[in-house]
KETORGU-909740 format. One line per 8 residues: number of its first residue (from 1); their letters; for each residue x, y, z of C-alpha. Coordinates in Angstrom, 3 decimals, decimal comma. Layout:
# KETORGU-909740
NUM) a) X Y Z ~ ...
This chain:
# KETORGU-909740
1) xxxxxxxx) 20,804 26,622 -30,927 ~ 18,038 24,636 -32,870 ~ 20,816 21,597 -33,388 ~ 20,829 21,110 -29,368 ~ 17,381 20,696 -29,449 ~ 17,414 18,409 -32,162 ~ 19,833 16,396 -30,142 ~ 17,948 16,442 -27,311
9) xxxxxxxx) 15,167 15,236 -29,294 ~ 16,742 12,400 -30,716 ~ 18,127 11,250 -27,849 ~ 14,447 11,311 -26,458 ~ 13,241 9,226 -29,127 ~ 16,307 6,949 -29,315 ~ 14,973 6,048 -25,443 ~ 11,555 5,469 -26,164
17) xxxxxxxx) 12,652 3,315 -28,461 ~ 14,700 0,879 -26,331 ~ 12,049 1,308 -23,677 ~ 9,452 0,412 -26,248 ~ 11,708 -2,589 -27,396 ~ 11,613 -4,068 -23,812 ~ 8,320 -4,319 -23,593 ~ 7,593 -6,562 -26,617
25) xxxxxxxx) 6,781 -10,204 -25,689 ~ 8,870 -13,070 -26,462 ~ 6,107 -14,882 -28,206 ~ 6,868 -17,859 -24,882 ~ 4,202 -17,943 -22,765 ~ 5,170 -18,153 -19,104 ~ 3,646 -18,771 -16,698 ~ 2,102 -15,926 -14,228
33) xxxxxxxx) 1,977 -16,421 -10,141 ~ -1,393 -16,506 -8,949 ~ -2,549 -13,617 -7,387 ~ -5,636 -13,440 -4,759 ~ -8,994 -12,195 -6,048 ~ -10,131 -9,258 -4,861 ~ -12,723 -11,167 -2,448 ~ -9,793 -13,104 -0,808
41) xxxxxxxx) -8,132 -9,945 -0,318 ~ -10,412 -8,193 0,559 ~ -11,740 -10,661 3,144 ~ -8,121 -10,813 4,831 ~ -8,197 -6,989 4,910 ~ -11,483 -6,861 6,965 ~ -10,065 -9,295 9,398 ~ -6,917 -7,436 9,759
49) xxxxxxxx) -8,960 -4,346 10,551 ~ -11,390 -6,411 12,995 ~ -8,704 -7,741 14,719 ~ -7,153 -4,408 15,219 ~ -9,860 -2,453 16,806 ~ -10,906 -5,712 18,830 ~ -7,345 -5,390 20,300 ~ -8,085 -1,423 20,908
57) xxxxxxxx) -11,481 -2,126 22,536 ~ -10,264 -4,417 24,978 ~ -6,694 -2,712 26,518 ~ -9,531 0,386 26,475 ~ -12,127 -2,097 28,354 ~ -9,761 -3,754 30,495 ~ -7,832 -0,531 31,790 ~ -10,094 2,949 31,102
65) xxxxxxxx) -13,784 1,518 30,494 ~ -16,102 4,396 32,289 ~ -13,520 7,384 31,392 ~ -12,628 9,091 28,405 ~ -9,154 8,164 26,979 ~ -6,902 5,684 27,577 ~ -3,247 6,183 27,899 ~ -1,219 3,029 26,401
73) xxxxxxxx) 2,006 3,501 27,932 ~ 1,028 3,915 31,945 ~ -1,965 2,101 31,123 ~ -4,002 5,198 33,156 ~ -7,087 6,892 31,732 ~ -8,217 10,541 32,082 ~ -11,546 12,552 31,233 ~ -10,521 15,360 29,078
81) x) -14,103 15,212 28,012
């Protein structure tokens, strides 16, 4: 009983071992992609979400403005409210 959990064991530690062994560097640098700072990405984010809800506003302007929903597919409204 206590040698299957010996194996078990070392088979654990035998694959922590290669795992660990992969993630040793080379000693070559090379050379990392650039990757937007959080401001740029950030920025884009906020324009994404902008752009989204102006999109909204305006089907919800152009089609349902003084009622209380809008429904996208028949482009109707109702006032559930």
């Amino acid at each position: 009983m206590y040698s299957s959990y010996l194996t078990v064991g070392l088979v654990s530690i035998v694959g922590l071992c290669s795992l660990t062994a992969l993630a040793i560097p080379t000693g070559k640098h090379q050379a990392r992609t650039s990757r937007p700072d959080n401001h740029t990405l950030n920025s884009e984010r906020a324009d994404a979400v902008k752009e989204a809800f102006t999109h909204a506003w305006d089907g919800y302007y152009k089609y349902a403005f003084p009622h209380d929903e809008l429904h996208p597919v028949t482009n109707g409204f109702s006032d559930s409210r």
